[in-house]
N, C-alpha and C positions, 0 to 999 in steps of 0.2 A: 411440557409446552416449550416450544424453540421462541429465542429471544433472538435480538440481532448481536446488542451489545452486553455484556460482563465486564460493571464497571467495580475497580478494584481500588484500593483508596486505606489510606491509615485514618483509624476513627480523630487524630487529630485534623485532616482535613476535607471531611464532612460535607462541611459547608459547601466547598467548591466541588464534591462529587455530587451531590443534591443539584445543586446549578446545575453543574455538567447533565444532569440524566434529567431535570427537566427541561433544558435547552432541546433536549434529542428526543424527548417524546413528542416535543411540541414538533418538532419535524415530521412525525407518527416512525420513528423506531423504539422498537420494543427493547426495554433495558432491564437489565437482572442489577441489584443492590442490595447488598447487606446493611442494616438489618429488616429493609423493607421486604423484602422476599424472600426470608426464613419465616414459618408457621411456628404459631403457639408449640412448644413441645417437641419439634422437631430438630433430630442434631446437626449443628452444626456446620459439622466438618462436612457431612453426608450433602448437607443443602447447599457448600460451596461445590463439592465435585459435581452434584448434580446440575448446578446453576452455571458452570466452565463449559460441561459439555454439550449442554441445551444452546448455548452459545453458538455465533456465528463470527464475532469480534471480541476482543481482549484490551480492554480501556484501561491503561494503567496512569490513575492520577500521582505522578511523582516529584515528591518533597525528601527534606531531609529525615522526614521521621518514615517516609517509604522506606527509602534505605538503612532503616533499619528495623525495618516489621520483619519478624520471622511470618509472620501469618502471610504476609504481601508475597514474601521470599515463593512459599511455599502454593499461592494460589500463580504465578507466574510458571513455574515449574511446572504445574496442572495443566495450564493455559498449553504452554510448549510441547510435553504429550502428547497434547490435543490436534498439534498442527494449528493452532489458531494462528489467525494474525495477530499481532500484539501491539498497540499504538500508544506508546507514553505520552504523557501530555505532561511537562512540567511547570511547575510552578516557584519553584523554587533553582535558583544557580546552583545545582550540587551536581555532581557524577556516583552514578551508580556505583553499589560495592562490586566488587570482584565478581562476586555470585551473583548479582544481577544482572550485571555485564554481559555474562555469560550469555545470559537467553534474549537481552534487548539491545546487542550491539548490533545490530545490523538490521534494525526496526526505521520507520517511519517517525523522527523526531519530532515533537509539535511544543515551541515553546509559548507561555503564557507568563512572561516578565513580572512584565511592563503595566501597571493597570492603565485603564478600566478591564475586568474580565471577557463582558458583553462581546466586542471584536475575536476575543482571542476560540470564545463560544461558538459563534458562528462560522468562524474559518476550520473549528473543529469538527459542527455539524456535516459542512460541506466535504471533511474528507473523510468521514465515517461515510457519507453517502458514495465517494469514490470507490474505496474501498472493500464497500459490501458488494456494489454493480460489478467491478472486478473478480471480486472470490465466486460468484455465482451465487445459485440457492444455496453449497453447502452441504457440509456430509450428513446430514442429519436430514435432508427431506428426504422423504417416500421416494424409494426408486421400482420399478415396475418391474421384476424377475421373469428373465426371458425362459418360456415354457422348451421343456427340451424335447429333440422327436424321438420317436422311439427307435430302438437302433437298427430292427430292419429297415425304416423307410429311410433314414440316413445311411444305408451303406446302396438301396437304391439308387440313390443322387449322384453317388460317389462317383460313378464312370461320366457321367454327364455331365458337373462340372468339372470335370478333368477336360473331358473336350473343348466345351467353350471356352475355359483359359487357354487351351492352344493354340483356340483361334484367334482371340483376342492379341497375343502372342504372334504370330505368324503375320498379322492385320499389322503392327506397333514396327516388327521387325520390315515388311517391306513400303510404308513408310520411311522410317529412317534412310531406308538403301534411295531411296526417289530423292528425297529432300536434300536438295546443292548446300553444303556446308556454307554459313552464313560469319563473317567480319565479328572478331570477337570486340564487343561497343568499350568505349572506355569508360575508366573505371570511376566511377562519382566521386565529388571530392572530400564529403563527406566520408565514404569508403577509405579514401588516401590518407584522412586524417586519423582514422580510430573509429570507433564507435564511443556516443554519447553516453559516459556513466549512466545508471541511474541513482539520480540520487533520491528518487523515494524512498530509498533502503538507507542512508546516508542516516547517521545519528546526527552530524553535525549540521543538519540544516538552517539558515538563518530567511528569516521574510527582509524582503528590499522591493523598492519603488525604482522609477527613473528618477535621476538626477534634471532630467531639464522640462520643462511643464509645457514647452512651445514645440518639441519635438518626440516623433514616439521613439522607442529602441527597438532596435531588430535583434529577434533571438536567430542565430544562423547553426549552421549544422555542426562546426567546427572553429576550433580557436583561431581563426586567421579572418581577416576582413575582406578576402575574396571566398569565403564558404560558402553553401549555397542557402539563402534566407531561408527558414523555416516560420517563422510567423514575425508580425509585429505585434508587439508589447504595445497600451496602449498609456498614455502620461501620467495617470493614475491606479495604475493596475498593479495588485500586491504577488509577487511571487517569490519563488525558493531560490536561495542559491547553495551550493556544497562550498567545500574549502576552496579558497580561490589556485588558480592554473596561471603563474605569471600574470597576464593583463589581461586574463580574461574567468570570470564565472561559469561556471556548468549552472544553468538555470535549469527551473521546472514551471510553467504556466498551470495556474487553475484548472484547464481542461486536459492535463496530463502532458501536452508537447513537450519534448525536452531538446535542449540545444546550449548555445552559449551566446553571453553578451558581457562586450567591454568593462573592463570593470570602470574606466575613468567616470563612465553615465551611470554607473549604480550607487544605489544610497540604502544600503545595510540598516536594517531596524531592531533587530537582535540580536543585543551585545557584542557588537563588535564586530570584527572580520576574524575568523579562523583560517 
């Protein structure tokens, strides 16, 4: 059976992997959990590889007693094999060991402080549901095997689309020769600036609001105040920021936009500014 998420968790924190996967069924994704879905008799070890690759997500709930589960160690290791994505969700202010590092520094960080849990659940739902629509179905749905032809009627073909791509060919070529070479446009500013990290990959992400409640923020394409606006932020609206760039954040909006906003109108909600 294909699951969406494999949620991975030290049996010290239980509690809040249980939350965690009944927050995301109640959404309708399918979640794989130990020891809920190992069978009477069945081993183990066998039921985590199986339950990783059945997977389409890798939900890693992390605390200090994660960091140091050999069993966590060793099901994230599985996860990365797999090519899964891998979504930490902390609970705990620690940094990963060395060895975990390794496989979740360049993940999608999701921190959960601060209580109430509730907030920290539902912003997590919402980016399990990014996430999955992004990856697609998945290497694990049914794919359709293209029938092959047999090799006389394919060496048939052969002379015949050789022609057509010449013509096609010959067709592209005296176009080009017709078409008055056209003003090369300038160059966006955006463009002049860089391209926008992304900081979905960012471990160090933190959630912020606007500083001012009578005015929205503009996220813009680039660190400068004449960049070209990419969306507005609305007075109440939670989003990402990466480590700060001089006076300006690299943000990320709920609906994936990425760009930048001043940092003097941001107000940082998890621990601090990095």
């Amino acid at each position: 059976m294909t699951h969406d998420v494999f949620i991975s968790h030290s049996s010290h924190d239980r509690a809040v992997a249980e939350a965690a996967r009944a927050a995301l069924e109640q959404r309708g994704f399918r979640c794989w959990i130990a020891p809920r879905d190992i069978f009477p008799g069945q081993d183990y070890g066998e039921a985590i590889v199986d339950g990783i690759r059945g997977s389409r997500l890798f939900l890693l709930i992390f605390s200090s007693a994660t960091a140091d589960s050999p069993q966590v160690k060793r099901e994230v290791e599985r996860a990365a094999s797999q090519a899964l994505p891998i979504l930490p969700f902390r609970i705990a202010d620690v940094q990963p060991s060395k060895s975990l590092e390794y496989f979740i520094s360049s993940a999608h960080w999701l921190d959960a402080l601060k209580p109430p849990l509730a907030p920290h659940l539902a912003y997590l739902c919402d980016t399990v549901g990014r996430l999955l629509d992004s990856a697609g179905p998945g290497p694990l749905m049914p794919t359709v095997p293209q029938r092959a032809l047999p090799a006389r009627r394919s060496r048939f073909w052969m002379p015949i689309a050789a022609a057509a791509l010449a013509g096609v060919a010959a067709i592209v070529l005296a176009a080009a020769w017709l078409v008055q070479p056209r003003a090369a446009e300038p160059t966006p500013v955006a463009a002049r600036q860089g391209a926008v990290p992304d900081i979905s990959r960012s471990i160090f992400t933190r959630r912020a609001v606007p500083v001012r409640s009578d005015k929205p923020l503009r996220l813009r394409a680039g660190p400068a105040a004449d960049s070209a606006q990419v969306a507005v932020i609305g007075t109440d609206e939670v989003f990402r920021v990466a480590p700060r760039q001089g006076e300006w954040w690299p943000a990320q909006l709920a609906n994936g936009a990425q760009g930048y906003v001043m940092a003097r109108w941001v107000n940082v909600l998890d621990g601090g500014a990095r």
